[in-house]
BALO-223893 format. One line per field, with one value per residue: residue in three letters; y, z, x of N, C-alpha, C in turn. Coordinates in nm, 4 decimals, padded with zeros to 6 digits, always signed. Layout:
r = [ALA / ...]
n.c2 = [Y / ...]
n.c3 = [Z / ...]
n.c1 = [X / ...]
ca.c2 = [Y / ...]
ca.c3 = [Z / ...]
ca.c1 = [X / ...]
c.c2 = [Y / ...]
c.c3 = [Z / ...]
c.c1 = [X / ...]
//
This chain:
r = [UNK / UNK / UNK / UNK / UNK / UNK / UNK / UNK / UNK / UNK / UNK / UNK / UNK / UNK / UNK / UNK / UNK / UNK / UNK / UNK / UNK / UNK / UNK / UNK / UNK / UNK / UNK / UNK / UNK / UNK / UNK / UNK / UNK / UNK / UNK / UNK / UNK / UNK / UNK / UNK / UNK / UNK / UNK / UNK / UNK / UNK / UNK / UNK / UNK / UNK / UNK / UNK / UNK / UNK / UNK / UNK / UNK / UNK / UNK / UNK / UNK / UNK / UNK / UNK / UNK / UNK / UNK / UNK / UNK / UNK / UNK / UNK / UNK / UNK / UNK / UNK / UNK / UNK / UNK / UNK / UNK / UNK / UNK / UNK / UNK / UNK / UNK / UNK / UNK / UNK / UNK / UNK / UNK / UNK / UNK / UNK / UNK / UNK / UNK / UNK]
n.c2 = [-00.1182 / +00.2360 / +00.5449 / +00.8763 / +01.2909 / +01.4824 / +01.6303 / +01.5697 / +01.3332 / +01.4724 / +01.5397 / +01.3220 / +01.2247 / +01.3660 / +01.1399 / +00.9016 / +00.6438 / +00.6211 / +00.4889 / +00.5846 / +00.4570 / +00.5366 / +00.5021 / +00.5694 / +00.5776 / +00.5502 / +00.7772 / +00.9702 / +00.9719 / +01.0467 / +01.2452 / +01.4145 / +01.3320 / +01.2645 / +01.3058 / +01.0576 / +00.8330 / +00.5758 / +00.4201 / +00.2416 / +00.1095 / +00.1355 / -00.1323 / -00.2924 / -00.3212 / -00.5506 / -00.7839 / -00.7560 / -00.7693 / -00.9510 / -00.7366 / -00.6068 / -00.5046 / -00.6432 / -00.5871 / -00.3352 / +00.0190 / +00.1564 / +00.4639 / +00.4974 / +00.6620 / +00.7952 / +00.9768 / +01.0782 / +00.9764 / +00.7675 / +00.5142 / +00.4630 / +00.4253 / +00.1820 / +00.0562 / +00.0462 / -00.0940 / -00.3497 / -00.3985 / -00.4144 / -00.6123 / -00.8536 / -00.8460 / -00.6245 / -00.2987 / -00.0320 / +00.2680 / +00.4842 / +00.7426 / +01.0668 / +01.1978 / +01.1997 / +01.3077 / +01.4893 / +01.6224 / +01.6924 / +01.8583 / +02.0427 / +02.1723 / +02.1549 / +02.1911 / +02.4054 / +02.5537 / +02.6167]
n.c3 = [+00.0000 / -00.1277 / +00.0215 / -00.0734 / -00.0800 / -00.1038 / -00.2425 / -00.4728 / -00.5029 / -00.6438 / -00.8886 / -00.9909 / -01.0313 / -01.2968 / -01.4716 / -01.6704 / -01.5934 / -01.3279 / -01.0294 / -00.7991 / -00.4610 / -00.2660 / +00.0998 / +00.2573 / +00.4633 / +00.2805 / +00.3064 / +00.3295 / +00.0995 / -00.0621 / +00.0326 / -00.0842 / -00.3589 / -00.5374 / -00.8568 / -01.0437 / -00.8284 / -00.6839 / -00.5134 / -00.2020 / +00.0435 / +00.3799 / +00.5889 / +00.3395 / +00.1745 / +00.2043 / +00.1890 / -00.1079 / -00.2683 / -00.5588 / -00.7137 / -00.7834 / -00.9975 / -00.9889 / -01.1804 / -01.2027 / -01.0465 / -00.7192 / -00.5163 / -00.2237 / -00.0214 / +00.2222 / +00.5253 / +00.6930 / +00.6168 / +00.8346 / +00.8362 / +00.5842 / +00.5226 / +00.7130 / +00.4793 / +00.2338 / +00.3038 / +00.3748 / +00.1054 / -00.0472 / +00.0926 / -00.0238 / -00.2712 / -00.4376 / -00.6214 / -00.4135 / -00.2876 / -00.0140 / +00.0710 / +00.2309 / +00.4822 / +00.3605 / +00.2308 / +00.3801 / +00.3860 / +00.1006 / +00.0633 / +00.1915 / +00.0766 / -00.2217 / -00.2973 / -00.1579 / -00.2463 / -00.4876]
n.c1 = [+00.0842 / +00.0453 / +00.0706 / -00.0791 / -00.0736 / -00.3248 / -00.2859 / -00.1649 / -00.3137 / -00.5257 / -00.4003 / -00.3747 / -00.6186 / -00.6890 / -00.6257 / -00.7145 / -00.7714 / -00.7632 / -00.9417 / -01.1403 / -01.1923 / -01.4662 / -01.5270 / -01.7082 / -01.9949 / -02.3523 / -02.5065 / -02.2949 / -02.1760 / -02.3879 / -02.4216 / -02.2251 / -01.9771 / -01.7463 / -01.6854 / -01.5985 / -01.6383 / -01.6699 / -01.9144 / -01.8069 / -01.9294 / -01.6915 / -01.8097 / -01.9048 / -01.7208 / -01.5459 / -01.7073 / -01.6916 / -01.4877 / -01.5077 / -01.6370 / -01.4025 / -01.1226 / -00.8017 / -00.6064 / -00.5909 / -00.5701 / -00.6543 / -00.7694 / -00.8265 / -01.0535 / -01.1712 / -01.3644 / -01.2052 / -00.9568 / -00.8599 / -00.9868 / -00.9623 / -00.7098 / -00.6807 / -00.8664 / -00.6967 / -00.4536 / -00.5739 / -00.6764 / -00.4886 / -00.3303 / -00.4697 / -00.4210 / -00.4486 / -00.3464 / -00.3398 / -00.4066 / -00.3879 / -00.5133 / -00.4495 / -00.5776 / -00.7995 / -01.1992 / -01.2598 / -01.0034 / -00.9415 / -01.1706 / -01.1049 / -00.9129 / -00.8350 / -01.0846 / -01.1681 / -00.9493 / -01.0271]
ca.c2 = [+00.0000 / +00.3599 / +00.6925 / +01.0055 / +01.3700 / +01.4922 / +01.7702 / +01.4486 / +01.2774 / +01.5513 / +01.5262 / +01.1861 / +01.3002 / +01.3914 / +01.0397 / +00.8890 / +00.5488 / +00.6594 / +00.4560 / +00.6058 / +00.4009 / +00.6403 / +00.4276 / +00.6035 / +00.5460 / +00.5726 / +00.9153 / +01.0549 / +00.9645 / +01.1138 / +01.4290 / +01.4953 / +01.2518 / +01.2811 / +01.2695 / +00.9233 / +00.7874 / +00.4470 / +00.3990 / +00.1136 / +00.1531 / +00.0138 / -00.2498 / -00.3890 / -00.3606 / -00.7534 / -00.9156 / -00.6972 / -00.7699 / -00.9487 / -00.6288 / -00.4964 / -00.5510 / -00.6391 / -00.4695 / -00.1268 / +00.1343 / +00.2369 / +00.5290 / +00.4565 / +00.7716 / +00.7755 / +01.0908 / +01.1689 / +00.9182 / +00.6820 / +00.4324 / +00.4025 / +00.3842 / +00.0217 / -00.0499 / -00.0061 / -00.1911 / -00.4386 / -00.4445 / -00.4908 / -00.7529 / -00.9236 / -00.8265 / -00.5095 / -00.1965 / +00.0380 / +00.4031 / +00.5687 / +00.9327 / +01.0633 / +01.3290 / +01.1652 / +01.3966 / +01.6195 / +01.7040 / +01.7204 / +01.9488 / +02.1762 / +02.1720 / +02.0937 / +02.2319 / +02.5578 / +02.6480 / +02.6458]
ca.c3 = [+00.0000 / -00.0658 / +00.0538 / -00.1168 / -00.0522 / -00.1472 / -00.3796 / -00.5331 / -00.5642 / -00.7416 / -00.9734 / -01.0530 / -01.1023 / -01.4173 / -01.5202 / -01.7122 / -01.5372 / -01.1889 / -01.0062 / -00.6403 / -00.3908 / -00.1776 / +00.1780 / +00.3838 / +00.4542 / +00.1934 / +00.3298 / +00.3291 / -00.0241 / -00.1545 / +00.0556 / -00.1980 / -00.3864 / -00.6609 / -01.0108 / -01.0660 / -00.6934 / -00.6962 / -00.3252 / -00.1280 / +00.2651 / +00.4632 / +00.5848 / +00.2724 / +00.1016 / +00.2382 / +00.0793 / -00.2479 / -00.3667 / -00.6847 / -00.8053 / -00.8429 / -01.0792 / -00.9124 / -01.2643 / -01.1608 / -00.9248 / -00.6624 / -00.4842 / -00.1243 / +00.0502 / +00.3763 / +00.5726 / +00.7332 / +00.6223 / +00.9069 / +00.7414 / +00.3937 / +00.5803 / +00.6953 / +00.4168 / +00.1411 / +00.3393 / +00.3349 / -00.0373 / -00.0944 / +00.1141 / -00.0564 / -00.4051 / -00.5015 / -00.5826 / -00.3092 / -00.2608 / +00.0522 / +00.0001 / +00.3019 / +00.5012 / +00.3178 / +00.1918 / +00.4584 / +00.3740 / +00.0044 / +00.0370 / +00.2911 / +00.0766 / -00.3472 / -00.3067 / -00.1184 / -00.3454 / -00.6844]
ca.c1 = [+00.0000 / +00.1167 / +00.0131 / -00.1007 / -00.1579 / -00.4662 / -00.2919 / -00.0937 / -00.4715 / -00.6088 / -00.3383 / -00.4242 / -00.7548 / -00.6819 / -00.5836 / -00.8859 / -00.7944 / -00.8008 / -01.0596 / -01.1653 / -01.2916 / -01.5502 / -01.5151 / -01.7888 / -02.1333 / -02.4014 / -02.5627 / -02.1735 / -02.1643 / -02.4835 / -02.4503 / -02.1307 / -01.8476 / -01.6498 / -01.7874 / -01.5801 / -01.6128 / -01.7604 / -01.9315 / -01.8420 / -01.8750 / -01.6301 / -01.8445 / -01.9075 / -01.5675 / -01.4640 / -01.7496 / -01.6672 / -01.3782 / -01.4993 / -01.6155 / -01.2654 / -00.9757 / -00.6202 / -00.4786 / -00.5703 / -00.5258 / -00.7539 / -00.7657 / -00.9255 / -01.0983 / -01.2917 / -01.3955 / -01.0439 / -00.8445 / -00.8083 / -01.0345 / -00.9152 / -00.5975 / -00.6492 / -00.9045 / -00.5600 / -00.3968 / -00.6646 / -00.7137 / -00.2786 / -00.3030 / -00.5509 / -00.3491 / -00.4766 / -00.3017 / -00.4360 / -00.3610 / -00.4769 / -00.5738 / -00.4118 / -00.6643 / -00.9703 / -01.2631 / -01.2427 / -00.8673 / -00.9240 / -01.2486 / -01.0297 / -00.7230 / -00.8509 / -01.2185 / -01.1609 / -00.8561 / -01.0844]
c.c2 = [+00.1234 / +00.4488 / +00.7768 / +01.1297 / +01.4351 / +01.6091 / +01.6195 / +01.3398 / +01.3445 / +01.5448 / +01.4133 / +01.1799 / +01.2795 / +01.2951 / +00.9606 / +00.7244 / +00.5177 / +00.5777 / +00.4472 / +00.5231 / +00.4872 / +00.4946 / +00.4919 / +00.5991 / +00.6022 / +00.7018 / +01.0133 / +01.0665 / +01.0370 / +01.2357 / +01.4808 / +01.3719 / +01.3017 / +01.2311 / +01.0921 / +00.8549 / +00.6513 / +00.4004 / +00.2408 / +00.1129 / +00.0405 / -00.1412 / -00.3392 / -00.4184 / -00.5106 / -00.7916 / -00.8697 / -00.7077 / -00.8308 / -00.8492 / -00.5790 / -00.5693 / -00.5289 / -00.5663 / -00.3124 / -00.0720 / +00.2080 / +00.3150 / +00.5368 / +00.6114 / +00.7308 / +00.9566 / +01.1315 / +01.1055 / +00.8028 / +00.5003 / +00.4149 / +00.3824 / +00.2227 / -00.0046 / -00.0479 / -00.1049 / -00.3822 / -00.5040 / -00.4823 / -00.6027 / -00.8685 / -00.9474 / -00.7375 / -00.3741 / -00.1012 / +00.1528 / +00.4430 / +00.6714 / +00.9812 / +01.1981 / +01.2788 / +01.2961 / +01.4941 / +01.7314 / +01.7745 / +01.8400 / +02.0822 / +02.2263 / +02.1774 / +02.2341 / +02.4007 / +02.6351 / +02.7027 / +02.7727]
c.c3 = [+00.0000 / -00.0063 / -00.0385 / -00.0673 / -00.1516 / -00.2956 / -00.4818 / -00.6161 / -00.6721 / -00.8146 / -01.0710 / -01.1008 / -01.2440 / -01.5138 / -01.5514 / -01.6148 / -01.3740 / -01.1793 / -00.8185 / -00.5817 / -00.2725 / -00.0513 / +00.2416 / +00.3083 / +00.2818 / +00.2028 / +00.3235 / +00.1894 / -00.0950 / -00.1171 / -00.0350 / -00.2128 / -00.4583 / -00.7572 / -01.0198 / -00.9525 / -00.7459 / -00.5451 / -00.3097 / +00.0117 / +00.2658 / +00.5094 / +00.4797 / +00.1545 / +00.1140 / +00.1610 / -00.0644 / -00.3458 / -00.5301 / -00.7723 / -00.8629 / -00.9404 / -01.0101 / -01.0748 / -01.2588 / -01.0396 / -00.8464 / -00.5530 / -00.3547 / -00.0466 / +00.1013 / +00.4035 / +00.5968 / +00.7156 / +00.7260 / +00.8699 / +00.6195 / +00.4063 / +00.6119 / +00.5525 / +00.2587 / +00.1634 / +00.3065 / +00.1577 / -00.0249 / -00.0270 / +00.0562 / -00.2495 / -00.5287 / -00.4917 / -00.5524 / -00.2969 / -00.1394 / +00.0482 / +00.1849 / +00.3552 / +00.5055 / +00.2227 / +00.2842 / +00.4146 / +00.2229 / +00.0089 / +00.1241 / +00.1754 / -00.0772 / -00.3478 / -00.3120 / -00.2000 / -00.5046 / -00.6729]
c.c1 = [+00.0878 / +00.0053 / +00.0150 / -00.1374 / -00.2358 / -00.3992 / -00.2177 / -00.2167 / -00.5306 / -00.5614 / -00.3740 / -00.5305 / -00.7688 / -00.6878 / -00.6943 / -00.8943 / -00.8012 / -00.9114 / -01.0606 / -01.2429 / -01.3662 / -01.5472 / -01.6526 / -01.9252 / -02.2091 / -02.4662 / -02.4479 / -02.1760 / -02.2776 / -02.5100 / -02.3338 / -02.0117 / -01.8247 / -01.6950 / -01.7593 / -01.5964 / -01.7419 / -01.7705 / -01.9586 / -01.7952 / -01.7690 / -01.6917 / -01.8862 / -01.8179 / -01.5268 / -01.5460 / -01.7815 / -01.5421 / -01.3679 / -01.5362 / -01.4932 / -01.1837 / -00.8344 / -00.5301 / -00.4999 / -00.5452 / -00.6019 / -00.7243 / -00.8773 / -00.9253 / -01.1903 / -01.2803 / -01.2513 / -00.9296 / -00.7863 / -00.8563 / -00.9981 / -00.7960 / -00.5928 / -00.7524 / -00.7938 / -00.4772 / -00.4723 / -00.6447 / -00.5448 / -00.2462 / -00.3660 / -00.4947 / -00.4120 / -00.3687 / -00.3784 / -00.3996 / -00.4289 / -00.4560 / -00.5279 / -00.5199 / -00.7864 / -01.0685 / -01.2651 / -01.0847 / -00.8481 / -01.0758 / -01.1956 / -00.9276 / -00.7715 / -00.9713 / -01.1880 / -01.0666 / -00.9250 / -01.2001]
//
């Protein structure tokens, strides 16, 4: 698993194959995500993993980051490449959002 900061995320952004994993609840997610964010709470990330592809690159965000923190870990152990978004959506709507 690596780390990212959020100005380093946004960067990636850009990258059409980017694929974010939104970690938090389903009411976190529909009060605001990210155009590409594909929501899958934490609790039901484990029994999801055949959704994903181990040849790409996902980009795990939770609220502050402490969660998408173990669930990268999670996925790389399982043999995914995992990014955690370091901060979460709180750090990137403080830090990305507020600058535009």
């Amino acid at each position: 698993m690596t780390s990212i900061s959020v100005q380093d995320f946004a960067a990636q952004l850009k990258e059409p194959s980017a694929v974010v994993l939104d970690t938090r609840d389903h009411t976190a997610y529909e009060e605001g995500h990210l155009p590409q964010a594909i929501s899958m709470p934490a609790t039901s990330l484990p029994n999801r993993l055949q959704e994903l592809d181990k040849s790409k690159t996902y980009f795990v965000l939770s609220h502050s980051g402490r969660r998408s923190e173990i669930l990268a870990s999670f996925l790389s152990d399982n043999g995914f490449n995992a990014v955690h978004v370091i901060g979460g959506m709180r750090a990137y709507r403080n830090t990305i959002e507020a600058a535009a």
